[in-house]
Phi, psi and omega in degrees: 000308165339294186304318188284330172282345172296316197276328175276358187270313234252001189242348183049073187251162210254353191245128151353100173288147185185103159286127154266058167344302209267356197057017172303313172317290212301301198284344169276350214231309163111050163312159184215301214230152178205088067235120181220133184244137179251103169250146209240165176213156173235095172257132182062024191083064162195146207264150189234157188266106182259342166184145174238118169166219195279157181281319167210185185292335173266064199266027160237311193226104160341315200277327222259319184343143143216003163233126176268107175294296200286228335247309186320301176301312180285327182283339192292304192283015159284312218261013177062052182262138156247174188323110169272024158224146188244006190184107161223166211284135172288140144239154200164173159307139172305116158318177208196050178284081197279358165280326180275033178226000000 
């Protein structure tokens, strides 16, 4: 965890970092894969799941993207819009989550 937060300051990345120790997250949210991005809104205090999945349609080559899943979502829900794809598929390595197995 240590390394990965080094790596986000040194990457100037602008988002949350989040050890998940205790796997209370991985089991509330139903994480599978990592990289798997959760993006949450808060209405009335309570946080809500507005998309889950993969970051864009490509995960070997940058250039070939033609869809940003998180960048599509966190902007549909600036302009107070919800997603129009809410769940897509993550690839990545498996958790290993033992609350949900």
């Amino acid at each position: 965890f240590k390394k990965m937060k080094k790596r986000a300051k040194e990457q100037k990345l602008n988002y949350p970092y989040l050890d998940d120790g205790t796997q209370k997250i991985c089991a509330k949210y139903g994480a599978l894969k990592t990289p798997e991005v959760f993006v949450l809104s808060k209405t009335d205090g309570k946080l809500i799941l507005e998309y889950k999945g993969g970051v864009d349609n490509n995960v070997l080559y940058e250039e070939k993207v033609t869809e940003h899943f998180v960048d599509d979502a966190v902007t549909a829900l600036l302009k107070g819009d919800k997603p129009t794809k809410t769940i897509t598929k993550a690839h990545g390595c498996r958790i290993a989550c033992k609350v949900l197995y």
